[in-house]
C-alpha positions in Angstrom: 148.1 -125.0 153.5 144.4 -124.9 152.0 143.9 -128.4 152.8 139.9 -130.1 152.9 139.3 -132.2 156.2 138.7 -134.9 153.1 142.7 -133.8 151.6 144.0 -134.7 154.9 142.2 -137.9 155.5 143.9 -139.3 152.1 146.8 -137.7 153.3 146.9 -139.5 155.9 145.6 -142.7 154.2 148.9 -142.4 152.3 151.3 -142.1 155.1 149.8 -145.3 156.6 150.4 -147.3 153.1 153.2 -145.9 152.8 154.7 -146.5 156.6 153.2 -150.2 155.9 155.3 -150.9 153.1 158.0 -149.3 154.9 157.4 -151.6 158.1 157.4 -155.0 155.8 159.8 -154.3 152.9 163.2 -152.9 154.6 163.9 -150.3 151.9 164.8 -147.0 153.0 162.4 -144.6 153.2 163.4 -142.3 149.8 162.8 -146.2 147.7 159.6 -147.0 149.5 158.1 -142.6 148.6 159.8 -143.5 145.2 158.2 -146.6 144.7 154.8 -145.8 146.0 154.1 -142.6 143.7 155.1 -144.5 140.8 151.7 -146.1 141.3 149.6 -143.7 142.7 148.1 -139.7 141.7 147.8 -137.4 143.9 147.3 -133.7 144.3 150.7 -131.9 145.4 149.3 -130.5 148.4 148.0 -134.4 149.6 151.3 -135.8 148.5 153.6 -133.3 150.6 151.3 -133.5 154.1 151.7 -137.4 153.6 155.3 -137.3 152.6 155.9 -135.3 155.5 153.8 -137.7 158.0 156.1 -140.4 156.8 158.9 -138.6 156.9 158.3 -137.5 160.4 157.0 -140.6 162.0 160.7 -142.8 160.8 162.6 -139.7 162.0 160.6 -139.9 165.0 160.2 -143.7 165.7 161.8 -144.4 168.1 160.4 -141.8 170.3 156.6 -143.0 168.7 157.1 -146.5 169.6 158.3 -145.8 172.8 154.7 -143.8 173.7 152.8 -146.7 172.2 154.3 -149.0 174.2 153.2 -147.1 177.3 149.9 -148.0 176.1 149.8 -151.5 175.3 148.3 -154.5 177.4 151.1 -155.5 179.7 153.0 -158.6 177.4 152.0 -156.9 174.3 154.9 -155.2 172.2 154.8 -152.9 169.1 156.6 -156.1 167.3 153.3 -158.2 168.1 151.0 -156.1 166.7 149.5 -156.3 163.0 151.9 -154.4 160.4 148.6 -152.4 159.4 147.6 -151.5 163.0 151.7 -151.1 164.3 151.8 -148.4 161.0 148.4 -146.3 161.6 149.2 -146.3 164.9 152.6 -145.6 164.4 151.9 -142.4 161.7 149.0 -141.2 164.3 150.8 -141.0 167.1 153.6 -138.7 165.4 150.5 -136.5 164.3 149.0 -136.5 167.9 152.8 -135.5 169.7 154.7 -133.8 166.8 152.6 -132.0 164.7 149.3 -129.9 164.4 147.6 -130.6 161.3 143.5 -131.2 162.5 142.5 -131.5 166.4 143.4 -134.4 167.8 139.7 -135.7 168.3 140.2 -135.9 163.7 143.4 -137.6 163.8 141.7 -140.4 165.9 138.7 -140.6 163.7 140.8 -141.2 160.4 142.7 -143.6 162.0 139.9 -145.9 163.2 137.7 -144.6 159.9 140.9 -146.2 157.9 141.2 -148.8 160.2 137.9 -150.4 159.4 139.3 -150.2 155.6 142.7 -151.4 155.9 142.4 -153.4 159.5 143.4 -156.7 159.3 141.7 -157.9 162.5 137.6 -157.0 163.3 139.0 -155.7 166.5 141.7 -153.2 164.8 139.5 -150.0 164.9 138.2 -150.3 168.7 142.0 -151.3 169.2 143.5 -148.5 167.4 140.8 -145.7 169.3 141.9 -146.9 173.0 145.4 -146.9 172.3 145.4 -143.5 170.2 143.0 -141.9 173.1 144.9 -142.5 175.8 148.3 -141.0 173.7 146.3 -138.0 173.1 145.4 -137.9 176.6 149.1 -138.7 177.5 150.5 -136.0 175.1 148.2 -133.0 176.3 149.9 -133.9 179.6 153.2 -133.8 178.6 
């Protein structure tokens, strides 16, 4: 895969959209992909990594959720959290545990780069860097 740095940050800026309409509207996942790329262009090579981080983060969610919880504030819950955050965090922790796109350390800085963009809370991006580096730290671990 000759993806840019830049082709996997929109990548990745696509499977966040993408798991945030999943997270709010209910519809299976083959509607929401369906829906979404009715609207939006995208090279092949961008659409398939972000299809694929989607993809893998709703196959995988259960076991994603369960490592973000490890990492929350004792009360808080990955229902609590802002749909926007819950969904970058919830694609980037499937990228930090299940697959090997970019070093971690690039995963991270998307997520809080996209953050700052999509965040729905001033606080999101430092939010979103603790709890991603202490997965990553977590993960190498495991």
């Amino acid at each position: 895969m000759g993806l840019t740095n830049k082709d996997k940050r929109r990548a990745r800026e696509h499977a966040y959209l993408l798991m945030y309409q999943y997270d709010l509207s209910g519809l299976p996942p083959e509607e929401v992909l369906r829906n979404y790329w009715e609207e939006v262009r995208e090279k092949e090579e961008v659409k398939d990594l972000a299809v694929r981080l989607f993809k893998g983060t709703i196959d995988n969610l259960e076991k994603v959720d369960r490592e973000i919880s490890k990492h929350l504030k004792k009360g808080w819950y990955i229902e609590r959290l802002l749909p926007m955050d819950r969904s970058i965090l919830r694609v980037s922790t499937y990228e930090l545990m299940m697959e090997d796109v970019s070093p971690p350390e690039a995963v991270i800085n998307d997520a809080v780069s996209l953050s700052k963009e999509y965040g729905e809370d001033a606080k999101s991006p430092a939010f979103i860097n603790a709890v991603l580096d202490s997965v990553k730290r977590d993960v190498k671990n495991i």
